[in-house]
C-alpha positions in Angstrom: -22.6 16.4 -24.9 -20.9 19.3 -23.8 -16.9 19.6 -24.8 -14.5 18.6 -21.8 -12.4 21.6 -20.4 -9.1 21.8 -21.7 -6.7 22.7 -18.9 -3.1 22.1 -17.8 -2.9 18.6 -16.0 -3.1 18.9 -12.3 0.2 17.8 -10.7 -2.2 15.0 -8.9 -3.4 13.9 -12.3 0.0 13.5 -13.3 0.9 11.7 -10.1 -2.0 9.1 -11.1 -0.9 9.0 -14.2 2.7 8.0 -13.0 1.4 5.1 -10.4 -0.4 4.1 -13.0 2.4 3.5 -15.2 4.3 1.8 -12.2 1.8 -0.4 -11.9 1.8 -1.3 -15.5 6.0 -2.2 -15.4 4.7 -4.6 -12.0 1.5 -6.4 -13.2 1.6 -9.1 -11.3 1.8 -7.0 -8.2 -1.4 -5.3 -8.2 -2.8 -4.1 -5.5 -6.4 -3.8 -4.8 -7.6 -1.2 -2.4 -8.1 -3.1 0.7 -4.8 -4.5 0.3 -3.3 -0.7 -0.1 -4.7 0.0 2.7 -3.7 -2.3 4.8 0.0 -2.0 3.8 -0.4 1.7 3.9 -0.7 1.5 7.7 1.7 -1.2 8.3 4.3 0.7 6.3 3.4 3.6 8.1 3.1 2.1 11.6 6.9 0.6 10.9 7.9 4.0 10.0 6.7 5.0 13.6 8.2 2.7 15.5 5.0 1.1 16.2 4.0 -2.7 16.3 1.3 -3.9 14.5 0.0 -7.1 15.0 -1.9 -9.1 12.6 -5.1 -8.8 15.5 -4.8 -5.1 15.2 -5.2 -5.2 11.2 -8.0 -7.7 11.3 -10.1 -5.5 13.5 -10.4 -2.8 10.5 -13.8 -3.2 10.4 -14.3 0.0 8.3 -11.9 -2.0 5.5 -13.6 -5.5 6.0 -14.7 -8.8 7.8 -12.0 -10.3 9.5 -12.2 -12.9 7.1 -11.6 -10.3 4.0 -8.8 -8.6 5.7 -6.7 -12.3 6.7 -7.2 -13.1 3.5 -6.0 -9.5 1.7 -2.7 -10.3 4.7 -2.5 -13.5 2.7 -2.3 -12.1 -0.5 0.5 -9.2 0.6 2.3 -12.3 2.3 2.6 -14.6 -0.8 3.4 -11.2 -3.0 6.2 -10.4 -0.9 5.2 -7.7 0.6 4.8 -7.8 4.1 6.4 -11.0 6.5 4.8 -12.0 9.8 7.2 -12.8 12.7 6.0 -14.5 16.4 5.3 -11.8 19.2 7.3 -11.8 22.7 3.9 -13.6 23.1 4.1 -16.3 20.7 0.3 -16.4 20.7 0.7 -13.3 18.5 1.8 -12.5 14.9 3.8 -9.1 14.3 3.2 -7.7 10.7 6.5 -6.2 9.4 6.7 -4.5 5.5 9.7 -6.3 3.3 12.3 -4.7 1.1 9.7 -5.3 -1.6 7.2 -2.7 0.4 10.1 -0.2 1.2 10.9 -0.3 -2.6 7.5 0.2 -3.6 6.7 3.1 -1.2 10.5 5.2 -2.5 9.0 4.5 -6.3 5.8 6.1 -5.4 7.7 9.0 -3.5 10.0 9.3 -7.1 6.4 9.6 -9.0 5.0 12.1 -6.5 8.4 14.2 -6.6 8.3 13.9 -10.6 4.5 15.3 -11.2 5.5 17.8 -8.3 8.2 19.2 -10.5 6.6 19.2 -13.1 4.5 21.9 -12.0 
C-alpha cells in the first residue's frame, strides 16, 4: 500500500469539510442528493425571478421517477424547506424556498467564503 500524498488541503476539501460540519450541528436536516438537487434549482430559479412549478420539478427525469421526485418535494416540504402555493391556475402548485432554505444557502456561502480565505 503505497503512502498517501501529503499536501496542503485544497480550499474545496476544506469547503467539504465545513458543509460537512454544518450538517453535523443540523442532523435532522439531512439532505440526500436528489433532494439537493431539487432545492438547488428551486432556490436558484427564485433567485431569478423564475416560477417553478411542482410539474416542472417532477419532469427531472435525469434526477428521478415522478414518483421519487414528489416524494423528495414531500420530504423538503415537511423539513421546512420549501412551501407550495396555488398558481394564477389553481390547477397548479408554485414551489417557493422558505426562510429555512435562504438560511441554509447564506451558511453554505459563509463555509465557501471561510475555506476561500483560508487559502
Amino acid at each position: 500500500m503505497k503512502d498517501m500524498p501529503t499536501t496542503k488541503q485544497s480550499p474545496y476539501l476544506r469547503f467539504l469539510n465545513l458543509i460537512d460540519a454544518l450538517d453535523r450541528i443540523n442532523p435532522g436536516k439531512k439532505l440526500d442528493s436528489i433532494e439537493e438537487s431539487l432545492l438547488n434549482r428551486i432556490v436558484t430559479c427564485a433567485d431569478a425571478g423564475q416560477t417553478v412549478l411542482v410539474g416542472d420539478l417532477i419532469a427531472l427525469a435525469e434526477l428521478g421517477s415522478q414518483a421519487t421526485l414528489h416524494g423528495r418535494l414531500k420530504n423538503l416540504s415537511a423539513m421546512g424547506y420549501i412551501k407550495m402555493a396555488s398558481n394564477i391556475d389553481g390547477r397548479k402548485k408554485q414551489v417557493l424556498p422558505t426562510k429555512l432554505a435562504i438560511k441554509r444557502y447564506e451558511e453554505i456561502s459563509k463555509c465557501l467564503e471561510k475555506a476561500a480565505k483560508i487559502a
